[in-house]
C-alpha positions in Angstrom: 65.6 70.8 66.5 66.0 71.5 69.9 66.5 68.4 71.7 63.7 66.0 70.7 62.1 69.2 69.5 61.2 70.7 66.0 60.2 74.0 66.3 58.2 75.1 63.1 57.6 79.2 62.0 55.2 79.3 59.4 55.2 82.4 57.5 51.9 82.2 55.0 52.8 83.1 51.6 48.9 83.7 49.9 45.8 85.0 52.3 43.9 81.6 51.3 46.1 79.3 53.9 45.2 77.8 57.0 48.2 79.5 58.7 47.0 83.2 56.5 43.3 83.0 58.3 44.5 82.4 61.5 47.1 85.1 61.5 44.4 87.6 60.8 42.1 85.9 62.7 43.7 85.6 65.8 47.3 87.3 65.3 50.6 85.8 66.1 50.9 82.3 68.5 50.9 78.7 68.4 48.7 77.5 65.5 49.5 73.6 66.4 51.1 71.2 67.9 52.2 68.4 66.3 52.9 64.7 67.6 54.3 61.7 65.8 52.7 58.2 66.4 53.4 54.7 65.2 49.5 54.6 66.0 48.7 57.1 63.6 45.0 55.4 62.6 44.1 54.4 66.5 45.4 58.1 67.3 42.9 59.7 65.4 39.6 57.1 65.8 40.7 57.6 70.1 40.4 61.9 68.8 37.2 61.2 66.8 35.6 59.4 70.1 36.4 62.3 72.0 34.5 64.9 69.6 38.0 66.1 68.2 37.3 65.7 64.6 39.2 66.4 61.6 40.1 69.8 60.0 42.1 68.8 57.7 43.8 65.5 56.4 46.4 64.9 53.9 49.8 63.2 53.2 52.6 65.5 52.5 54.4 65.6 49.5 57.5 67.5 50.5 60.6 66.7 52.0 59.4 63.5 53.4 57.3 61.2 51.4 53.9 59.1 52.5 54.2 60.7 55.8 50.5 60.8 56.3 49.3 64.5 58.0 46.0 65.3 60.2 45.0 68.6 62.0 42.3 68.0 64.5 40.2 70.6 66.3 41.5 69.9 69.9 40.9 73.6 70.4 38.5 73.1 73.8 41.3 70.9 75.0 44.4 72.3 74.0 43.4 76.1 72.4 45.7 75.0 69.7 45.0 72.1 67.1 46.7 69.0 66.8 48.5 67.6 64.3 49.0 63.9 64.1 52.0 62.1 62.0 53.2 58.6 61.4 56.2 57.8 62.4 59.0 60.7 62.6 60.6 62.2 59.8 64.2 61.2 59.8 63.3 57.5 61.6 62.1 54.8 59.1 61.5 58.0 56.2 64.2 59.0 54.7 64.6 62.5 53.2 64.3 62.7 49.4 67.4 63.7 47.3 68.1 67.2 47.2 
């Protein structure tokens, strides 16, 4: 974290992943950028009426439990997807036990 910031370097670890196709696709960069909402559904029905529809939706079973997780193609807006969360990891989640 810097700041109010989590910077995320994503290093693929197979040639199948998302992050694997776009580094030989388009190289190094900014895959996404990620944003927490307490809005999460009305965040992504606002994308879907803008023609910014899903790539790829899941909840993530790491770290942080039932945070629910959606990439959207906001590439003609941003050149980057987006990726929408509930809430912010380390707010009302709390980390499972190491």
């Amino acid at each position: 974290m810097i700041g109010r910031v989590q910077w995320e370097l994503i290093q693929p670890l197979d040639d199948t992943s998302i992050f694997a196709q776009f580094l030989a696709e388009k190289g190094e960069g900014v895959h996404h950028i990620a944003v927490g909402t307490t809005n999460y559904e009305e965040v992504l029905a606002a994308e879907a009426k803008r023609g910014n529809g899903l790539v790829m939706n899941c909840e993530l079973d790491g770290r942080f439990r039932g945070i629910k997780v959606s990439y959207l193609n906001t590439q003609r807006d941003l050149g980057v997807l987006l990726e929408v969360f509930n809430g912010t990891p380390g707010s009302a989640q709390k980390p499972d036990p190491a």
